[in-house]
C-alpha positions in Angstrom: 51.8 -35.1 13.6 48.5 -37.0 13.6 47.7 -35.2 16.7 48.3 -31.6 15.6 46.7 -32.8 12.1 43.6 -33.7 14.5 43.7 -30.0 16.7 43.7 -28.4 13.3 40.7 -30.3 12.2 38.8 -29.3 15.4 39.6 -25.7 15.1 38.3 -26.1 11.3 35.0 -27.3 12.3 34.1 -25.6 15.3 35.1 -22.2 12.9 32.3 -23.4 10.6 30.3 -23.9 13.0 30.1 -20.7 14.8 30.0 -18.9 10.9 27.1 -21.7 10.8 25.6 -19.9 13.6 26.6 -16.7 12.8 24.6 -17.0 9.5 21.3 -18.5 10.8 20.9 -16.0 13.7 21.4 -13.1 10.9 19.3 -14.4 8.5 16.1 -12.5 7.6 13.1 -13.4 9.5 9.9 -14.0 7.4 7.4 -11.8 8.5 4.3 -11.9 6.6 1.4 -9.3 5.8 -1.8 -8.9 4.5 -3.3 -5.4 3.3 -7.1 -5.4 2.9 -9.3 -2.5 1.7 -13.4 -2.4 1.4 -14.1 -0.1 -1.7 -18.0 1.2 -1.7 -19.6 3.7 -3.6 -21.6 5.1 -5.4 -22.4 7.9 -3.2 -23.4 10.2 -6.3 -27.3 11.3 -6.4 -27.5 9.9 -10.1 -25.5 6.4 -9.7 -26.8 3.3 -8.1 -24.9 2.8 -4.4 -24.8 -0.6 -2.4 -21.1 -1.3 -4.5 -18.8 -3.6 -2.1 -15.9 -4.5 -3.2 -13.5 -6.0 -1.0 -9.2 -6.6 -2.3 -7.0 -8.6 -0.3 -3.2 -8.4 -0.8 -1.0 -11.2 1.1 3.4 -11.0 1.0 6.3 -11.0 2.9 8.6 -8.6 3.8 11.4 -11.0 2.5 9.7 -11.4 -0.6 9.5 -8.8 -4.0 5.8 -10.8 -4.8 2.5 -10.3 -3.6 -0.8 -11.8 -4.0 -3.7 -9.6 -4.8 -7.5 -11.1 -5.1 -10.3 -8.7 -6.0 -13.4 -9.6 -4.9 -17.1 -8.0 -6.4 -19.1 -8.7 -3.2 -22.2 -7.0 -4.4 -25.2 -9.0 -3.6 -27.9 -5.9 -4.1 -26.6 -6.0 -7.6 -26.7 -9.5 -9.1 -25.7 -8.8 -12.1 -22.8 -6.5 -11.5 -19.4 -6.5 -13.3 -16.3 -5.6 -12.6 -15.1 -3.2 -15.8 -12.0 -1.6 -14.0 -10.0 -2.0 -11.0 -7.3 0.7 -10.3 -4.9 1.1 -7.5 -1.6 3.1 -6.4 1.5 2.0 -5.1 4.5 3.6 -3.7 7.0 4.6 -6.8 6.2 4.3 -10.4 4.6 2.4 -12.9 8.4 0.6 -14.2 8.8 -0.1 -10.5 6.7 -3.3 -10.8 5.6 -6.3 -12.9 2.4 -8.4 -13.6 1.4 -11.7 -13.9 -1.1 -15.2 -13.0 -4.0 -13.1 -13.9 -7.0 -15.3 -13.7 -9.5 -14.7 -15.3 -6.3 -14.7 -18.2 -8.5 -12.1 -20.5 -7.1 -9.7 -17.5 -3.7 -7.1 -17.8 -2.7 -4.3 -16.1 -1.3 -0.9 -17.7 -0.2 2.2 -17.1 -3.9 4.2 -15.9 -4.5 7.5 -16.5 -8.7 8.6 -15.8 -10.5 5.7 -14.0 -13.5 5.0 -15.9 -16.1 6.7 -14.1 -14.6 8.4 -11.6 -14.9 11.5 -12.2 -11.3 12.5 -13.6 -9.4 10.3 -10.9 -6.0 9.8 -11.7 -4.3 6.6 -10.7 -1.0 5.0 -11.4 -2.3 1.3 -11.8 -5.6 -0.1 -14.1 -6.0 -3.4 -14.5 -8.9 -4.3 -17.6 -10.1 -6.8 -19.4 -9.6 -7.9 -22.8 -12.8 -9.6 -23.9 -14.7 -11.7 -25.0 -14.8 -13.7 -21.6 -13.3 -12.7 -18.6 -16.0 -11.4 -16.4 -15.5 -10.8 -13.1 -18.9 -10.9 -11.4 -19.9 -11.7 -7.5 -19.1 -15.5 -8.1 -16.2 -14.9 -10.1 -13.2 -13.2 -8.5 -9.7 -11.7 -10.3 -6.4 -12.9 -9.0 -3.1 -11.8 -10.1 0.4 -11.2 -8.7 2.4 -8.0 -8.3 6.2 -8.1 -8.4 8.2 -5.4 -7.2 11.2 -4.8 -9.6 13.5 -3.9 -7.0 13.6 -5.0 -3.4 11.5 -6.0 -1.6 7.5 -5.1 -0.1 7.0 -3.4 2.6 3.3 -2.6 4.0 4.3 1.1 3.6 4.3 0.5 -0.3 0.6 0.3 0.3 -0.3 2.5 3.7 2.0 5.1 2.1 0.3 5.2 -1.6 -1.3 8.7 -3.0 -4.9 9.3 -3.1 -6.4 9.5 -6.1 -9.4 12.6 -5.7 -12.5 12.4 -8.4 -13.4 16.1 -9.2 -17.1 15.0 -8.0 -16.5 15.8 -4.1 -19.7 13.8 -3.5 -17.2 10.4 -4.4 -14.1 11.7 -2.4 -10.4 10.2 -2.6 -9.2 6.8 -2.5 -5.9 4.7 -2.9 -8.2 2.4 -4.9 -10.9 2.1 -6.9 -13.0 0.4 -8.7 -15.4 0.7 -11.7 -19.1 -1.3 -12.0 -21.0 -2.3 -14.7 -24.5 -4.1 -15.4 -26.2 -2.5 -11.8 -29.4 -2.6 -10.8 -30.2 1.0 -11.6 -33.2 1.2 -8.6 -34.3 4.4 -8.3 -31.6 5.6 -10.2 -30.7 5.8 -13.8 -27.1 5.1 -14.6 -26.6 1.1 -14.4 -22.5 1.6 -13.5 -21.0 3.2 -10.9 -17.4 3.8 -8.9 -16.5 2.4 -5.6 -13.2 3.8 -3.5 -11.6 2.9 -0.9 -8.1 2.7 1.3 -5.6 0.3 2.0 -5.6 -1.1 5.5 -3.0 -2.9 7.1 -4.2 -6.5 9.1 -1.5 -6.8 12.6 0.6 -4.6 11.1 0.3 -1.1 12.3 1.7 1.9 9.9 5.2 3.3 11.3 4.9 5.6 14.1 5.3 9.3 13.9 8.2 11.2 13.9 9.3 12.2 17.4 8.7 15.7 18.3 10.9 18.4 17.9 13.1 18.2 21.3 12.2 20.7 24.2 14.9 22.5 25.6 14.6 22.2 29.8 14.2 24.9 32.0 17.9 25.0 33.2 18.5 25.7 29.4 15.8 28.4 29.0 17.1 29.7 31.9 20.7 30.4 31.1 19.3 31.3 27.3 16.9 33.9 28.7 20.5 35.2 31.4 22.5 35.6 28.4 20.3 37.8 26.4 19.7 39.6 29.4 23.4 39.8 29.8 24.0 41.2 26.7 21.5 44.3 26.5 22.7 45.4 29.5 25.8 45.6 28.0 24.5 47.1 25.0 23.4 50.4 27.3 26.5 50.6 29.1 28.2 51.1 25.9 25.5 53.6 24.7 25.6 55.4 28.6 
């Protein structure tokens, strides 16, 4: 009894183990990623250009949160202030959350114009409530995006619209961002608009679909035999 009692026990634990296996080996595999774009502007004759401004979004494919830091990396403009930053993701607005803002004043909403873009609509705006809260060339803005639903994917980024500004001189962008307190230079306004693209860091977008299969000679070859085939036939009928 105590022997068949011990054979059972065996045959227990080695199932467990190979389910122990099993599971590991089918486990998701981390894979992290980091999406980078360098938003510049403003190329229009009456706005001050030299705007850098450089985001940096870090997640994991087995993850629904990213990381997103903003940085104002204007050093032409010492004085510059980030008023708006606005962005476009795969989906919709209710497809994702918001939180960890630092500086705290910050939120995003719904966007509709970007602030001096020229009419460019974007799905994302994240603004400031003041007092406090500026985001300047020393001070960067940090908060997380969660995806409601599943998880990110760098194609929630490389995949994205474009927002367009009806100004052609500032073109399209999957981001953008609006500039306060310039130095005007030779130039009047003291704000300006910077856009730019997301850009994927070792991970390459999806390649393109295949093209459309090519039939082989052989195949031409009988195709082209049959048609030939059935006209004759056709003026047999009519002789």
């Amino acid at each position: 009894m105590n022997s068949i009692q011990g054979r059972r026990s065996r045959r227990v634990l080695g199932a467990c183990a190979v389910m122990a296996v099993l599971g590991f080996a089918g486990a998701a595999q981390a894979s992290p990623f980091t999406i980078t774009s360098t938003l510049t502007g403003d190329p229009r004759p009456e706005n001050p250009d030299n705007i850098i401004v450089n985001l940096t979004v870090s997640g994991d494919t087995t993850s629904n949160l990213t990381n997103w830091i903003v940085d104002l990396n204007s050093p032409l403009h010492p004085n510059a202030e980030l008023h708006e930053f606005n962005f476009n993701l795969v989906g919709l607005f209710a497809d994702y959350t918001f939180g960890n803002f630092d500086p705290i004043n910050w939120s995003v909403v719904a966007g509709t114009n970007g602030p001096g873009s020229g009419s460019a609509d974007f799905i994302f705006q994240a603004d400031r409530n003041p007092p406090g809260g500026n985001v300047t060339n020393s001070v960067n803005l940090t908060f997380d995006v969660t995806r409601v639903a599943g998880n990110f994917s760098i194609n929630d980024f490389l995949n994205a619209a474009s927002s367009c500004s009806s100004d052609a001189a500032l073109g399209c962008g999957q981001v953008g961002a609006h500039i306060g307190s310039l130095t005007p230079a030779y130039r009047q306004n003291d704000s300006g608009f910077a856009m730019g693209n997301y850009a994927s860091a070792g991970n390459p977008p999806p390649p393109p679909p295949p093209p459309a299969a090519i039939p082989e000679p052989g195949s031409l070859f009988l195709a082209g035999s049959g048609v030939v085939w059935l006209v004759r036939r056709a003026r047999r009928r009519q002789g």
